[in-house]
Structure formats: C-alpha cells, structure tokens
C-alpha positions as a Python dict, from the first residue, in 0.01 Angstrom:
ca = {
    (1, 'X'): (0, 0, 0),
    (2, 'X'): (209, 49, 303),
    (3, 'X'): (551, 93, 319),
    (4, 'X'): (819, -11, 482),
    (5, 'X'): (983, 300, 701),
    (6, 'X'): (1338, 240, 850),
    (7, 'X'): (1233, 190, 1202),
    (8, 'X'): (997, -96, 1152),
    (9, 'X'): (1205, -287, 946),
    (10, 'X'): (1249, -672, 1104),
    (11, 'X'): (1609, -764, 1247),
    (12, 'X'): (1786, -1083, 1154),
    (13, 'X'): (1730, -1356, 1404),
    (14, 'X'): (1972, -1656, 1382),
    (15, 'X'): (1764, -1870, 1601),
    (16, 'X'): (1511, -1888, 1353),
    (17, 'X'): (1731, -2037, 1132),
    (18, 'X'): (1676, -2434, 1080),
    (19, 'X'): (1948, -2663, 1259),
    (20, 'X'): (2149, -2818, 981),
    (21, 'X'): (2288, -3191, 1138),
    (22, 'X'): (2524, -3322, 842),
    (23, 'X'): (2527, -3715, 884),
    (24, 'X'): (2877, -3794, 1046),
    (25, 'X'): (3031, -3994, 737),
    (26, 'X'): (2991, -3699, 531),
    (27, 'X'): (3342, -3547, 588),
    (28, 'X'): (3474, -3871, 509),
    (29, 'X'): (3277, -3880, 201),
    (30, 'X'): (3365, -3523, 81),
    (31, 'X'): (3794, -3596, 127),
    (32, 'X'): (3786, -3909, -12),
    (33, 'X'): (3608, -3811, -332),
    (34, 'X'): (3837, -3523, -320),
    (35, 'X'): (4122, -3789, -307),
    (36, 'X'): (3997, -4010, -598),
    (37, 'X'): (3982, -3674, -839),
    (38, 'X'): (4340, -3606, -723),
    (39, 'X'): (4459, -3962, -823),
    (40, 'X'): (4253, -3960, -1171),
    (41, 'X'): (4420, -3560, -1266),
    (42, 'X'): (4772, -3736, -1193),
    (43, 'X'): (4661, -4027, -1381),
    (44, 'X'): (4561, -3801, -1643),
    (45, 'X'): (4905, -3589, -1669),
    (46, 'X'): (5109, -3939, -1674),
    (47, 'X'): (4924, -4066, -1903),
    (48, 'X'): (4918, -3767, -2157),
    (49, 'X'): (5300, -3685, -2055),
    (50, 'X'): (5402, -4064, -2143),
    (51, 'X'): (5181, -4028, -2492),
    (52, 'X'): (5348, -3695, -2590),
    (53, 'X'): (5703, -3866, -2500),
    (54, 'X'): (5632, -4170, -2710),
    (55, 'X'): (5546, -3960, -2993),
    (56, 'X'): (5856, -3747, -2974),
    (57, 'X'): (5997, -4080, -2998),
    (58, 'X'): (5869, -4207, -3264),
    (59, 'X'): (5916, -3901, -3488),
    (60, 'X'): (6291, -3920, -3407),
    (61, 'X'): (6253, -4288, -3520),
    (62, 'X'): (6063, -4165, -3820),
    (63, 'X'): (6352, -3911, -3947),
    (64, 'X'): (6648, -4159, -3858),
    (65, 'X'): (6493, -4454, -4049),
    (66, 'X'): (6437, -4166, -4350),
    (67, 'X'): (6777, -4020, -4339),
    (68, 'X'): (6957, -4419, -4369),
    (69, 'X'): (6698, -4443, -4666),
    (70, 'X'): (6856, -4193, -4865),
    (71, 'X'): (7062, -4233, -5118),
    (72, 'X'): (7424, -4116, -4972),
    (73, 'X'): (7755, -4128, -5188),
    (74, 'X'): (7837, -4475, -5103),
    (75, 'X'): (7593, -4616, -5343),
    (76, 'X'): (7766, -4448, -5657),
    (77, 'X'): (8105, -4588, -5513),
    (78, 'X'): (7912, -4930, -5520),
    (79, 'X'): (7802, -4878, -5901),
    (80, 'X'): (8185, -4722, -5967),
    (81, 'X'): (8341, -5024, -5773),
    (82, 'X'): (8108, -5266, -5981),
    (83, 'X'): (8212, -5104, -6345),
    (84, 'X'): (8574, -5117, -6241),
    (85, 'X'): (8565, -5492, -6155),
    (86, 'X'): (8418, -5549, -6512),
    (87, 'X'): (8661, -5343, -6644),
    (88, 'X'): (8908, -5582, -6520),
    (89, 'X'): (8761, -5935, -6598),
    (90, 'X'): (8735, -5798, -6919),
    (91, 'X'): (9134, -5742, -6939),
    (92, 'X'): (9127, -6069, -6796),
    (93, 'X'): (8926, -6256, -7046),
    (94, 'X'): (9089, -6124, -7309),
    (95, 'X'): (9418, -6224, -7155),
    (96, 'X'): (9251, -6610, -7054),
    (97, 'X'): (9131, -6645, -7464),
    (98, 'X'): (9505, -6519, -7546),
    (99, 'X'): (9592, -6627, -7871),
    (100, 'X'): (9384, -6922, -7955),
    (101, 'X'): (9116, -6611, -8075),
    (102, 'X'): (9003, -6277, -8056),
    (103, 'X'): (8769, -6299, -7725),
    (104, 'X'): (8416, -6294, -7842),
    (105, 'X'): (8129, -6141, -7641),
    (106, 'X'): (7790, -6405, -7592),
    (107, 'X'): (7456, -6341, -7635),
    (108, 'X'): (7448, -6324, -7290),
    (109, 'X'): (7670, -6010, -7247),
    (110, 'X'): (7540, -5834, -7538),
    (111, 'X'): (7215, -5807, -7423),
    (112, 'X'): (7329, -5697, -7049),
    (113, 'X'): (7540, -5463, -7211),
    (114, 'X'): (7227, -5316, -7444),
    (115, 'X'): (7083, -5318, -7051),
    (116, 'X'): (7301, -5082, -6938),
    (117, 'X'): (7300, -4855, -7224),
    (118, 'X'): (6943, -4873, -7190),
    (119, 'X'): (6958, -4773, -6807),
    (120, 'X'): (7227, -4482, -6891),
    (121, 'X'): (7022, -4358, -7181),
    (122, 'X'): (6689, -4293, -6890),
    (123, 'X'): (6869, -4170, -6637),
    (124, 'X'): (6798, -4512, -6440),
    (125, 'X'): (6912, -4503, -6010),
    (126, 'X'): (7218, -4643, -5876),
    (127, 'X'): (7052, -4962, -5768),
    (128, 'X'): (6930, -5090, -6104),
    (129, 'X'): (7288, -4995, -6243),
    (130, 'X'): (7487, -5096, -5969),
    (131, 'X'): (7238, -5514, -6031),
    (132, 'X'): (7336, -5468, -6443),
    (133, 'X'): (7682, -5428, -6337),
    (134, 'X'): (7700, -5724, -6099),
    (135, 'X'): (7489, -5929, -6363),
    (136, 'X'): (7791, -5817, -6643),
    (137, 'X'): (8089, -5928, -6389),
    (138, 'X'): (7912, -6292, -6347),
    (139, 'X'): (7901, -6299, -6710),
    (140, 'X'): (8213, -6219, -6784),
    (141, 'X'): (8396, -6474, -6463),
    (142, 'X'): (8182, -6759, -6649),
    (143, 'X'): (8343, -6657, -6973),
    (144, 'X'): (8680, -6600, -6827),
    (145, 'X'): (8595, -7005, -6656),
    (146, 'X'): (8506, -7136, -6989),
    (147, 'X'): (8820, -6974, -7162),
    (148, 'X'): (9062, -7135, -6898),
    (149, 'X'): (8862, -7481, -7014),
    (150, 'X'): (8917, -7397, -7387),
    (151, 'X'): (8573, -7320, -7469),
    (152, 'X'): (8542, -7054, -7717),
    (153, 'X'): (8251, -6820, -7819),
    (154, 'X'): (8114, -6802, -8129),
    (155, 'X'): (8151, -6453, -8338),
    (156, 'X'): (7854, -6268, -8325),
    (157, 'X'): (7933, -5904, -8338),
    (158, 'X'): (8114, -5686, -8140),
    (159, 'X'): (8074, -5611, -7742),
    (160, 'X'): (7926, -5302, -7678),
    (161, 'X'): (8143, -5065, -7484),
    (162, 'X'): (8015, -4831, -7246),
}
C-alpha cells in the first residue's frame, strides 16, 4: 500500500469540471413557481385569519343569544303584573254580581286555581305561572261579561285563594 505524501497530492483543476448549460426558461420557471407559493401562503393566512374572525364572531353571537335567554327580573314583574290584574277582576266581579248574589267561582276557575296551587306547591318557573295567571284573568273577564248579562253561577264551593 502506498501512501499518499504531501507533495504528490493532485491540485484542483476547474477545467475538468463538466460545463453545466441550464436551458434558458429555467429562471423563469424557478420565480414563477416561487411566485405561485407566495400567492397560496397569503391565500393560506386570509383564509385561516377570516376563519378565526368568524369564529370569534360567532362565540360573541353564542353568549349574547344566551345572556337574552336568561331569565332576568322582568319575567317575575310579568307573573306579579298578571296576579295583580286578577286580583282586580276579582274586586270587579264581585262588584258586577253586586247584590243579586254572593259571586260564585265556576268549575272553570276552581280547577285553574287548584293549577296554580299545584305550580306554587313544585316550585314551577315564571313562565308556567305567569300562562295560569293569564288563563285565571280570562276566566274571571268572562265571568265578570256574564255577570253584567245577569248570568249567575251556580254554588259549588268556595274559590280557592292563593
């Protein structure tokens, strides 16, 4: 085996390099593929940019439709309003059935009234109370109607009072 000493090493030549002749389209080639990936990362960022704003968006949407769907104070003055009013066309039944008789509660607002107790007595939400109030106040104008026409109710117990 021989070695290699310093002095006999081979120098470099560059002419014995091959010629390298690149086609003459190929710098054309190389910017605009470099152009196209350029327009699809911009793409790319818009697009993700415009998804991550329409989700912010619809979040916000999310927790504003949520916080009108809560129940808020209003909705107990609603049922409070609604036992008021039936408060007073009671007063005003009894006052319409003066002194022909005693006014009588129906069928009809007996068992609305055992409705209500029944919707107290669980704990029931505003909205089903606030319905068995209105449903006790249309009751109660068509008995105040049928007293101003002389109709009277027959005597079948006593109204519940709540």
């Amino acid at each position: 085996m021989t070695m290699i000493e310093p002095g006999d090493r081979p120098r470099f030549d560059a002419n014995a390099l091959p010629l390298f002749a690149p086609a003459p389209a190929l710098r054309e080639r190389i910017l605009a593929v470099h152009a196209r990936q350029r327009r699809q990362r911009r793409l790319r960022v818009l697009f993700g940019g415009g998804a991550l704003a329409a989700s912010f968006a619809l979040a916000a949407l999310m927790v504003a439709r949520q916080e009108r769907a809560a129940p808020t104070a209003p909705r107990l003055e609603t049922a409070d309003s609604a036992q008021d009013e039936s408060r007073g066309l009671e007063l005003e039944w009894q006052r319409a059935a003066g002194a022909r008789s005693a006014p009588v509660a129906t069928p009809r607002l007996r068992a609305i009234d055992a409705q209500l107790q029944s919707a107290y007595d669980r704990g029931a939400d505003v909205r089903e109370l606030s319905a068995l109030w209105a449903q006790r106040n249309v009751a109660l104008r068509q008995l105040i109607e049928a007293s101003g026409e002389g109709i009277v109710a027959a005597d079948d117990g006593d109204a519940t009072r709540i």
